[in-house]
C-alpha positions in Angstrom: 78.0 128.1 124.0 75.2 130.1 122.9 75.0 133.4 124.1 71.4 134.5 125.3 71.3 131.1 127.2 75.1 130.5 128.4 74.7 126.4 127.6 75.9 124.1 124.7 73.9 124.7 121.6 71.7 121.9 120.8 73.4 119.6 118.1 70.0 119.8 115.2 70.5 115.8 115.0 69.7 115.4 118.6 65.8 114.6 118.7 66.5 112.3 115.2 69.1 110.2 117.6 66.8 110.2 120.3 64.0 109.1 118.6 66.0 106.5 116.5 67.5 105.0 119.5 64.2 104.7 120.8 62.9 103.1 117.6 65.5 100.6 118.1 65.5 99.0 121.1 61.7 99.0 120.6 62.7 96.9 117.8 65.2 95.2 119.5 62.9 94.1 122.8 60.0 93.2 119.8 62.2 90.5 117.6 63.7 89.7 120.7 59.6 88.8 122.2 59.4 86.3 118.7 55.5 87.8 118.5 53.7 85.0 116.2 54.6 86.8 113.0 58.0 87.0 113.6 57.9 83.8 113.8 56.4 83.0 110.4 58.5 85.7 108.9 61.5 83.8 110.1 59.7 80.3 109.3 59.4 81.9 105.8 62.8 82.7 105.0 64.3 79.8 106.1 62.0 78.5 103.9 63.6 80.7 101.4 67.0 79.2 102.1 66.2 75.9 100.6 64.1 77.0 98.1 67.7 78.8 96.9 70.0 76.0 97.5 68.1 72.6 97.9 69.8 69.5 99.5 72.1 67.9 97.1 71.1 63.6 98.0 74.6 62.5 98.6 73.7 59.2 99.0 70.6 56.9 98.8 70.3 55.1 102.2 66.8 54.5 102.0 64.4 52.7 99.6 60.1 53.9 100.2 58.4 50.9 99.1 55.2 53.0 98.0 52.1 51.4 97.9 50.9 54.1 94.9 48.5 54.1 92.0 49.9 51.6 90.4 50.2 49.1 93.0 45.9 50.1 93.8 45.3 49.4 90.1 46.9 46.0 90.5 45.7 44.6 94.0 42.6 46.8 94.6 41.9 50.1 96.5 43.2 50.6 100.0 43.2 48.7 102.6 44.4 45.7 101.6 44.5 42.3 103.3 47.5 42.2 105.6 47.9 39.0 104.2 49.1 40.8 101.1 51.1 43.0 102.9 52.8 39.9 104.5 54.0 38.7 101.4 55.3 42.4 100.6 57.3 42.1 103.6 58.6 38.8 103.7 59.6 39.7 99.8 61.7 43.1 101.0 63.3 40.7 104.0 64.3 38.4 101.8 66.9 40.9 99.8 68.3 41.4 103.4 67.8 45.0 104.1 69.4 47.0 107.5 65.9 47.7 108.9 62.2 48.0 107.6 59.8 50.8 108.8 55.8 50.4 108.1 54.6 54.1 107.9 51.1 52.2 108.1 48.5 52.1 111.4 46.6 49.1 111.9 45.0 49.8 115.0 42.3 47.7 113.8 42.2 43.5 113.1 42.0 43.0 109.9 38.1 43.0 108.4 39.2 40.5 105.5 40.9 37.9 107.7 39.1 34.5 107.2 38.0 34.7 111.0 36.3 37.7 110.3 35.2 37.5 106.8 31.5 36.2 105.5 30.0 36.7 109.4 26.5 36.4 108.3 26.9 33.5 106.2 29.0 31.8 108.4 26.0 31.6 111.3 23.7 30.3 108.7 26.7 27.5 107.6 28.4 26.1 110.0 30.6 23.9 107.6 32.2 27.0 105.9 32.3 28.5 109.2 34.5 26.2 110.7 36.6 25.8 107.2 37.3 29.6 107.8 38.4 29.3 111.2 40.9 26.7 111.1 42.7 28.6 108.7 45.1 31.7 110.1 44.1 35.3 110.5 45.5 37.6 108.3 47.0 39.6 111.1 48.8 36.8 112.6 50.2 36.0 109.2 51.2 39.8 108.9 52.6 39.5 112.7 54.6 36.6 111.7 56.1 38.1 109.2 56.7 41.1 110.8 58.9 39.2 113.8 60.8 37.0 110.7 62.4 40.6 110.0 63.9 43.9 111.4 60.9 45.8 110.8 59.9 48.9 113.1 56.0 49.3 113.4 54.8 53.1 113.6 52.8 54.7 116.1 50.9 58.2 116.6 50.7 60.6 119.7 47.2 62.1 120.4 46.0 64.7 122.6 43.5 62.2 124.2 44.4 59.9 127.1 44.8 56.0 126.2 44.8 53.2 128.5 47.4 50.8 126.4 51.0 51.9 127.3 53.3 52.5 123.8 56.0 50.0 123.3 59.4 51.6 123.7 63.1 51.0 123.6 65.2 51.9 126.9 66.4 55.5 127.3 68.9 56.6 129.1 68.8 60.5 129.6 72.6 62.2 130.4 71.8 65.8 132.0 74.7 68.0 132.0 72.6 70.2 134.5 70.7 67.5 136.9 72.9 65.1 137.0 71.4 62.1 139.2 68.4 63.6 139.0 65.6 61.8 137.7 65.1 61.5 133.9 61.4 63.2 133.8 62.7 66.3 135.5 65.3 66.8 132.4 64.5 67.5 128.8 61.6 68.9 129.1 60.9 70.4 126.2 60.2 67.3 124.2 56.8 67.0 122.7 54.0 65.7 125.2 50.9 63.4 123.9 48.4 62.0 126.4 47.9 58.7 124.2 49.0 57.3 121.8 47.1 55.4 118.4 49.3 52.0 118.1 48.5 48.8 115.5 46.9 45.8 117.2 48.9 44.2 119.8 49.6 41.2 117.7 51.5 43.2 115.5 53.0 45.4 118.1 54.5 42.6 119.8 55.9 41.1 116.5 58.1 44.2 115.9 61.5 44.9 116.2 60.9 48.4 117.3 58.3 51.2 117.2 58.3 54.4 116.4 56.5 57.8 116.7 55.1 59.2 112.7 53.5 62.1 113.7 54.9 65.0 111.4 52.6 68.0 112.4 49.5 69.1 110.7 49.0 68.7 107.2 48.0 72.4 106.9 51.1 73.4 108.7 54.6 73.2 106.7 56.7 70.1 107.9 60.4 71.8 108.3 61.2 69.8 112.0 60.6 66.6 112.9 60.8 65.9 116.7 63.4 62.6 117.1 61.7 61.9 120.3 58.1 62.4 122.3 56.9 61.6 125.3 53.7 60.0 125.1 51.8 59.8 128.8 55.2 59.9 130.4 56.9 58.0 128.9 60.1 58.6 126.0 59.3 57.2 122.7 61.6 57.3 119.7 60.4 58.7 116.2 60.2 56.0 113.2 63.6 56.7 111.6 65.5 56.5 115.2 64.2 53.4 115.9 65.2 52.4 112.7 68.3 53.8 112.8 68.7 51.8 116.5 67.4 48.3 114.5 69.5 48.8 111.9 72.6 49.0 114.2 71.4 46.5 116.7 71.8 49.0 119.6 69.8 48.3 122.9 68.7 51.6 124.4 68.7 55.2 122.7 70.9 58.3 124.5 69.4 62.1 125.3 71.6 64.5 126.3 70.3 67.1 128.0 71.1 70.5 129.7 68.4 70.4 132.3 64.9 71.2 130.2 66.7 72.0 126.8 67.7 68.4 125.0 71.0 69.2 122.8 71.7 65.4 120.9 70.3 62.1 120.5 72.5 59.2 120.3 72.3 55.5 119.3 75.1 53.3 119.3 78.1 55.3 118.2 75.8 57.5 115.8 74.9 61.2 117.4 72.6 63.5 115.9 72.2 67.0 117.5 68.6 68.9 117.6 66.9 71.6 118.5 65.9 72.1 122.5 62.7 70.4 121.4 64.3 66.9 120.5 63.4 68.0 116.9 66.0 68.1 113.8 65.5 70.3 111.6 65.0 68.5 108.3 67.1 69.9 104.9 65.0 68.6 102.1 65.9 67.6 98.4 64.1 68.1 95.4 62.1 64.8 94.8 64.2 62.2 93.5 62.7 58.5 91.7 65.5 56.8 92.9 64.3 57.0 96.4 60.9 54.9 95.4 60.0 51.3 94.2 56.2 50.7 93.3 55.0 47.8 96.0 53.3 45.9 93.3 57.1 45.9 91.3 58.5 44.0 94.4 55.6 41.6 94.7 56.2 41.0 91.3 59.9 40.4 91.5 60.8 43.3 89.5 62.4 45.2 91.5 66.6 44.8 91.8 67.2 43.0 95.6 70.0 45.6 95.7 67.7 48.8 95.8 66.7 46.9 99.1 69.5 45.2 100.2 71.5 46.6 103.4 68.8 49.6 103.1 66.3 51.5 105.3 63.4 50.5 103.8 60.5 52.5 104.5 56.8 51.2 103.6 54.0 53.5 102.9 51.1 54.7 101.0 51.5 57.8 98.3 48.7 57.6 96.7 46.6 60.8 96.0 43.1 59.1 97.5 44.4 57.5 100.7 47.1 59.7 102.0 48.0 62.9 103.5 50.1 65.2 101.4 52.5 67.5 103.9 53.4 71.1 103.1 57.4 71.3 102.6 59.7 74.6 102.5 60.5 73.5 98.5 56.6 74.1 98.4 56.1 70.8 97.2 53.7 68.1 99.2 55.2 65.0 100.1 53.8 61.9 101.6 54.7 61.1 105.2 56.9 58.9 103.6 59.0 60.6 101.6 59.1 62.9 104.6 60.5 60.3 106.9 63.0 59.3 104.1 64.6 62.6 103.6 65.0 62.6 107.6 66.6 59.6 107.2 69.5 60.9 104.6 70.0 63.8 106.9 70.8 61.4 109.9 72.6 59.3 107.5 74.4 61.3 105.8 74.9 64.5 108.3 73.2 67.1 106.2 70.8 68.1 108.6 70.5 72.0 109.2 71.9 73.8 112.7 70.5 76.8 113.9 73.2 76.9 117.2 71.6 78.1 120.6 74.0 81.5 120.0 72.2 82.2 116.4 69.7 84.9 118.3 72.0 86.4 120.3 74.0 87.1 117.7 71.5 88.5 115.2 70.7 90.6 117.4 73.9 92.2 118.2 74.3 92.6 115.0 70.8 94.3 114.2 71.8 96.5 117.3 75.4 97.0 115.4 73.8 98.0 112.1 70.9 99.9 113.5 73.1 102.0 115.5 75.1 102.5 112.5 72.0 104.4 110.5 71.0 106.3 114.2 74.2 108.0 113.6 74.9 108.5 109.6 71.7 109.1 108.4 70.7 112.3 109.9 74.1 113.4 108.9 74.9 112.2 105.7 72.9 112.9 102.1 69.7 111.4 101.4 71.6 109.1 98.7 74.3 108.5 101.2 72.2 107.3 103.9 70.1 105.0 101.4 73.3 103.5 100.3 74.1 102.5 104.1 70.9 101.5 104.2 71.1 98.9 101.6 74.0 97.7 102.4 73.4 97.2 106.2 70.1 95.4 105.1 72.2 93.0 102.9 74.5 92.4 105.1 72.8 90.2 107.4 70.9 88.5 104.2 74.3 87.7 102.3 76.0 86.5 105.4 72.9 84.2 106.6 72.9 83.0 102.3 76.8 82.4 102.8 76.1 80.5 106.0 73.7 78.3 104.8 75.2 77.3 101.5 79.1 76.6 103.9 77.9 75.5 106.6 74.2 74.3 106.5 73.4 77.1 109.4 70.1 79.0 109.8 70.7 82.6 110.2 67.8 85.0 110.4 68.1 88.0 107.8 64.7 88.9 107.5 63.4 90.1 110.8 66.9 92.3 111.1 66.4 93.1 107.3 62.6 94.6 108.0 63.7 96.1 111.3 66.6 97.8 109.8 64.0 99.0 106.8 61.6 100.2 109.4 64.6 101.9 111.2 65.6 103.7 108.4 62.5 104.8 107.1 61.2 106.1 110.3 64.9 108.2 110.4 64.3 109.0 107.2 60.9 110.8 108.1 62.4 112.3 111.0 65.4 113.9 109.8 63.8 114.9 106.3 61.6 116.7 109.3 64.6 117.9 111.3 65.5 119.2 107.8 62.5 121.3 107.4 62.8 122.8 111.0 66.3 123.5 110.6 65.6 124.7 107.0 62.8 127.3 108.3 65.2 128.2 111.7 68.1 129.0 108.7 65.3 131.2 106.8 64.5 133.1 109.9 68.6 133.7 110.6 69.3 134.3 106.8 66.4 136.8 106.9 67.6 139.1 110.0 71.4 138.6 108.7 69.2 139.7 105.4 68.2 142.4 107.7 71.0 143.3 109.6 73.5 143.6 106.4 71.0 146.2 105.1 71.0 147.9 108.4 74.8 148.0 108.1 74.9 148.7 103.7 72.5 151.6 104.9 74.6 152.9 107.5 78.0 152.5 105.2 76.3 154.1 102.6 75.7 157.0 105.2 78.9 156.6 105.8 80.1 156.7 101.8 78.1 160.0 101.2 79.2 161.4 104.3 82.6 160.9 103.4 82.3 162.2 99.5 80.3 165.0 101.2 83.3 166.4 102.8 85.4 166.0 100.1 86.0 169.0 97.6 83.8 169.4 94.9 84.8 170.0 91.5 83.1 173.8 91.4 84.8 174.8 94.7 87.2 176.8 92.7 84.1 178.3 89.8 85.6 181.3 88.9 88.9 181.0 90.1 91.1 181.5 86.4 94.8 181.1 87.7 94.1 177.7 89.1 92.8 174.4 87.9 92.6 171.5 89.8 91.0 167.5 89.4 90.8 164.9 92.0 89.2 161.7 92.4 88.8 159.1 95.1 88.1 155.3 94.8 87.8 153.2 97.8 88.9 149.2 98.1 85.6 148.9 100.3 83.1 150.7 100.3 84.6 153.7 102.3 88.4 154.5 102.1 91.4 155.6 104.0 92.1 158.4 101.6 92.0 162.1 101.7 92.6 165.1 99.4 91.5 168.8 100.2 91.7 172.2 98.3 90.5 175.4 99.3 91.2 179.2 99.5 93.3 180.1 102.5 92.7 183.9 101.3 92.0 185.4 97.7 95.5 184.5 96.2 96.3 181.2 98.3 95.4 178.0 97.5 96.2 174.9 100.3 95.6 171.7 98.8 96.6 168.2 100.9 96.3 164.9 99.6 97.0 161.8 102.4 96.5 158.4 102.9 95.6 156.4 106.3 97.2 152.8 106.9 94.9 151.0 106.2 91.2 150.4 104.4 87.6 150.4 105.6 85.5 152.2 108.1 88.2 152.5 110.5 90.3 154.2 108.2 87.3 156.2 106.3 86.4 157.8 110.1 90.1 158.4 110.9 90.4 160.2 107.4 87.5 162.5 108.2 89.3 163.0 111.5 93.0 163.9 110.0 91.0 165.7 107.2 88.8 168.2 109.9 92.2 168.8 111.9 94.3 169.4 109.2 91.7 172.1 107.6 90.7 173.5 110.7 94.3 174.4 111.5 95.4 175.7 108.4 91.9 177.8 108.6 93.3 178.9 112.1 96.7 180.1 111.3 96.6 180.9 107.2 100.0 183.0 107.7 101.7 180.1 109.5 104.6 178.4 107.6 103.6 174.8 106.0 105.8 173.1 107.7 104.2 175.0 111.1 100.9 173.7 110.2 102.0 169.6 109.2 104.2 170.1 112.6 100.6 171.3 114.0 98.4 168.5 112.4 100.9 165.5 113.8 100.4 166.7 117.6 96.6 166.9 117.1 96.0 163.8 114.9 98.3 162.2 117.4 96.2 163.1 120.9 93.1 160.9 119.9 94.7 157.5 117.8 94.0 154.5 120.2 94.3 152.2 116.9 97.8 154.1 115.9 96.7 154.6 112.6 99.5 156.8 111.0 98.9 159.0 107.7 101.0 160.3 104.7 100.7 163.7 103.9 101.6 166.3 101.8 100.3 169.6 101.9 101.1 172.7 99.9 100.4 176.4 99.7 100.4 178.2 96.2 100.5 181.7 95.7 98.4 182.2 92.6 99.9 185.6 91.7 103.5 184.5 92.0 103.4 180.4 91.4 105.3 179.9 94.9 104.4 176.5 95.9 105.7 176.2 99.9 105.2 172.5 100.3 105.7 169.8 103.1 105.9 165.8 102.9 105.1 163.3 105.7 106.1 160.3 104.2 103.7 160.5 101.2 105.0 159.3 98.0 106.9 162.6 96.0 104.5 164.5 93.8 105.7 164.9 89.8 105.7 168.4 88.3 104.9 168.5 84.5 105.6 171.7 82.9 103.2 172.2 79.7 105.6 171.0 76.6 105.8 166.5 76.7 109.1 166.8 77.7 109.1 169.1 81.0 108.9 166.2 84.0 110.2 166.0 87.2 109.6 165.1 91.1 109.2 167.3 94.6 111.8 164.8 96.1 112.6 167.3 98.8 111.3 168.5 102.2 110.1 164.9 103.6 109.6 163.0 106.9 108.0 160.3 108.6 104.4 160.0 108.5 102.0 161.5 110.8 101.3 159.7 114.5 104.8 157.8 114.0 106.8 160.5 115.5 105.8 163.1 118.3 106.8 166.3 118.0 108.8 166.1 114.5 110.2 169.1 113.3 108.6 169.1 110.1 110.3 172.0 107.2 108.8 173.1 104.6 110.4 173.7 101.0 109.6 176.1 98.5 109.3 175.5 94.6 108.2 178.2 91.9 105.9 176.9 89.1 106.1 178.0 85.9 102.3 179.0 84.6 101.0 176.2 83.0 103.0 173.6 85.2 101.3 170.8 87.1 102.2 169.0 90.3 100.1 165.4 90.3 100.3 163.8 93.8 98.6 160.0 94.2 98.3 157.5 97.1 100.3 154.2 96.8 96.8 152.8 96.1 97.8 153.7 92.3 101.2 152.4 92.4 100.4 149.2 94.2 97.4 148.5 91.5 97.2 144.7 89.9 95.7 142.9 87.2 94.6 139.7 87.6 97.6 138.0 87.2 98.6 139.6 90.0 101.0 141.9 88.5 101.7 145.9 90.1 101.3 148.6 88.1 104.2 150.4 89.5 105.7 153.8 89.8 107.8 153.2 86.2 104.3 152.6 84.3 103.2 155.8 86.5 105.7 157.5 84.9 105.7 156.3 81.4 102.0 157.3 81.4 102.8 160.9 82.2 106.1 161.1 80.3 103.6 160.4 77.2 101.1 162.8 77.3 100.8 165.6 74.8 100.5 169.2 74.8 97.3 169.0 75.1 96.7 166.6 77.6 98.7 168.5 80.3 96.1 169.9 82.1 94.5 168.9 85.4 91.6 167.0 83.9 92.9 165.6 81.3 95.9 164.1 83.3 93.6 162.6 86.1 91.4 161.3 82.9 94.3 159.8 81.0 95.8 158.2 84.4 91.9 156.9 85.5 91.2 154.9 82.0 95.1 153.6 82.4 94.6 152.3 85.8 91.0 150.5 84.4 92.7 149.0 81.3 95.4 147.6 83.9 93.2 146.1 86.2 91.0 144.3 83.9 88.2 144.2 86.8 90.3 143.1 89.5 89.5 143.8 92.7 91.2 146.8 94.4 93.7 146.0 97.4 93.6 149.5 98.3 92.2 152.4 98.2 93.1 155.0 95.5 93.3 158.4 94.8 94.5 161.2 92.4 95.1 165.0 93.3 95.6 167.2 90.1 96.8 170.9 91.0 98.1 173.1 87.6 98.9 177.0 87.7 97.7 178.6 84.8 99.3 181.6 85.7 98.9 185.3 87.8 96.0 186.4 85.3 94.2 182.9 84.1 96.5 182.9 80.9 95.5 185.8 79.9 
């Protein structure tokens, strides 16, 4: 909760999330619309999906008769006389194949039949004319050989009304949805044509079956192929269902249906599911030579009857002046042919592709899944991080559509996710580099008052710091004073301490000097020093004739009245008589002083005259003990700051080090400044720059004796 506005702090990701869940179900709703270029885009990588794996030809159910350069070289340009194209057929019937398609309009008669040919010179000679007509039209040769076999003629939808009605096998429609309804209110979607473009009606009637070839527009890429249209009303089968149906000698052709959306095509036994459209989406193979046989090769007799035999045999033109060339996904151009043919190995064979009816639904979940995914980690996580996630959630739907595909001949679409989720993420991006900046610039401004306020605060301890060495004794307090000598120093663990020491002249041949040390380290204890420091002086000020153990009895009940922290201090204090060396001296739990007389081997300890500390016990009757110092003697007095010292291996320096250090020192070195110099550089050689766990301090007191040493 914050504190000026008593609510939940604002999480700094919040307006990145917002925006980025936003941003995606804008997404979402947009792939979800299939806008035209979304559509392409997905056109495009499905596209992309056969270009990686194309359709391995399993098997080689059909044979295009192609009526290519070769055969135009041979027999003349295009169109030929369908009395040539008789012979062609009657030549493929004869190797016995399953069925024979003719990819080939001839809405028109024939214009070199003999009943048509030589018209003006026919009126001027009526001999040749009537030689002409009594033999047969070209067409009814080509209609006659059309019924000899089981050859399905081909026929185009247009957008213009016709009068003729197209030729048609029998449907029967099976709607899952309307049952008993009528069939034109089911399967719905199926392409529409007002008219249709048939062959002449002799040669309509001839055939076996018929069959729509329209593939789409040339500058459009073929990738479905609608099974069956509705031309004018009416169901009509494309080319290779009908010859599919001829081939197995089936009556009528099956739709079934769930009411407008068409979900399989059946003939006979054989079913073939498609799109909602009737359309099956085609799976193409790289262009194969074994699929063709030059029509001028069969005429010929060249040509093995078993590349025709028992075979869908498909007959068309390929040649580059009298055909149109189709745009594939393998961006190569086929013939209409061709294009029929591969149709006809993915019916025959089963290798058609599927895109199932749950395909969207689920790439969209899984957009949803993914973009949700970056909404949360990459406002959060490191640029690098997030880019990792990134990547991986934008190859995640492109590896699993590529695994898909290549397994189960399914049509995934990665790419719209893919661009979505790169969108996604960039915008995020954007936003929470951003977010970044403002929360950057808001840290700044906090960093600068914290900046501010620790100054504020180092100002007031340092204050504090020369307030408290301010009320400490300076080292010329005692200038001109020859019987005495004494050296002190303080350091702090922070920077203020808990540690006192005090000297001063009670009267012209007294000395009281106090060293202490408050439980514990800081401010606290530095203004609770000052505190015990102020009493202590001002009562020994008050009563300079009172007994020592009068005034620490006095100094307990006054430090005590005010301590709502209970700090508690160690003490000892002492009175010497600088004419007579009588040291009257008190403890309050303060660690014993050591006397050290001037020769190295003089040492010993004021172990006497001790109680508890201050504030720990009301009213204790504190006593104080007298010791007599021989001129020249010390007494050194620390805090357990010194004692409880460590390097940085964490070991203490200890009272026995303490002791060895003093024990040492010369002659010469037994004086007050000399010991608290000696016992200082000890202590910093120890430490080795470790930090202090306590504050420390060192009180030096030696008598030189009733007339300086004199």
């Amino acid at each position: 909760m914050t504190a000026a506005a008593g609510r939940p702090a604002r999480s700094p990701y919040g307006r990145t999330r917002a925006a980025g869940i936003a941003l995606l179900a804008a997404l979402t709703l947009l792939i979800l619309a299939e806008p035209p270029w979304n559509l392409r885009l997905r056109s495009a990588w499905f596209d992309t999906y056969q270009l990686l794996e194309p359709r391995t030809i399993v098997s080689t159910p059909v044979t295009v008769v192609e009526i290519d350069e070769k055969s135009l070289g041979r027999l003349g340009q295009w169109p030929w006389p369908r009395g040539v194209l008789a012979e062609l057929l009657r030549d493929i019937e004869r190797a016995g194949p399953a069925a024979i398609g003719l990819d080939i309009l001839m809405p028109e008669p024939d214009r070199l039949s003999p009943d048509r040919l030589l018209a003006g010179a026919r009126e001027r000679d009526p001999i040749l004319d009537a030689r002409l007509r009594a033999l047969p039209s070209s067409d009814s040769v080509l209609a006659q050989a059309i019924a000899a076999g089981p050859v399905v003629v081909g026929l185009a939808g247009i957008p213009d009304p016709t009068e003729k009605e197209s030729a048609a096998p029998p449907f029967i429609v099976v709607d899952r949805e309307n049952a008993g309804r009528p069939p034109t209110a089911s399967a719905t979607r199926i392409p529409s044509y007002a008219g249709s473009l048939t062959n002449i009606d002799d040669i309509d009637r001839a055939a076996a079956g018929h069959g729509a070839i329209s593939a789409g527009s040339s500058e459009s890429v073929i990738r479905r192929l609608p099974l069956v249209v509705r031309i004018n009303g009416h169901l009509v089968p494309s080319l290779p269902i009908d010859m599919l149906r001829v081939a197995l000698g089936a009556r009528e052709i099956r739709i079934f249906s769930d009411g407008p959306s068409v979900e399989a095509i059946a003939v006979g036994d054989f079913v073939a599911p498609t799109e909602a459209d009737a359309t099956l989406r085609i799976y193409y193979s790289r262009r194969d030579a074994r699929r063709f046989v030059s029509a001028v090769d069969v005429l010929d007799g060249k040509v093995d009857p078993a590349r025709l035999e028992r075979k869908l045999v498909l007959v068309g033109t390929s040649g580059l002046a009298m055909t149109d060339y189709q745009n594939t996904p393998l961006g190569e151009r086929m013939p209409g042919s061709e294009i029929l043919a591969q149709v006809l190995e993915n019916l025959y064979d089963q290798t058609w592709l599927i895109r199932p009816s749950w395909a969207a639904p689920l790439e969209l979940a899984v957009f949803a899944m993914l973009g949700l995914s970056l909404v949360w980690a990459t406002p959060r996580w490191k640029s690098a991080e997030a880019a990792l996630l990134a990547v991986t959630a934008i190859a995640l739907p492109i590896a699993l559509g590529l695994a898909a595909f290549v397994w189960r001949r399914l049509v995934f679409d990665a790419a719209a996710p893919a661009l979505g989720l790169l969108v996604l993420f960039s915008a995020l991006l954007v936003l929470s580099l951003a977010e970044a900046g403002r929360e950057r610039k808001r840290l700044e401004r906090v960093i600068q008052g914290q900046r501010e306020q620790a100054a504020y605060i180092a100002g007031e301890v340092e204050a504090a710091k020369r307030i408290q060495t301010g009320i400490l004794p300076r080292a010329d307090a005692l200038a001109g004073e020859r019987r005495v000598e004494c050296a002190a120093a303080m350091t702090p663990a922070r920077e203020v301490g808990g540690d006192l020491y005090d000297f001063f002249l009670l009267d012209r041949d007294r000395l009281f000097f106090l060293i202490g040390d408050v439980a514990g380290k800081g401010l606290s204890a530095s203004i609770f020093m000052a505190v015990s420091k102020a009493l202590y002086k001002s009562n020994a000020l008050r009563n300079p004739e009172a007994d020592i153990g009068e005034l620490m009895r006095a100094a307990n009940g006054e430090v005590s009245r005010d301590n709502p922290e209970m700090f508690f201090v160690t003490a000892f204090a002492a009175v010497l008589d600088l004419d007579s060396g009588m040291l009257a001296y008190c403890n309050a739990g303060h660690d014993y002083p050591y006397v050290l007389g001037p020769r190295s081997s003089e040492f010993a300890r004021l172990a006497d005259a001790a109680g508890p500390p201050l504030c720990t016990v009301d009213a204790f009757a504190y006593q104080g003990v007298a010791h007599r110092l021989r001129p020249g003697e010390l007494v050194c007095m620390v805090t357990d700051g010194v004692t409880d010292a460590q390097n940085p291996q964490g070991e203490r320096y200890g009272s026995r080090r303490l002791q060895a250090l003093l024990g040492r020192l010369s002659d010469e070195q037994r004086t007050a400044s000399a010991v608290l110099s000696a016992l200082s550089s000890d202590l910093r050689g120890f430490a080795a720059g470790a930090e202090a766990a306590d504050d420390l301090s060192v009180l030096v007191v030696r008598w030189i004796g009733p007339r300086g040493g004199a």
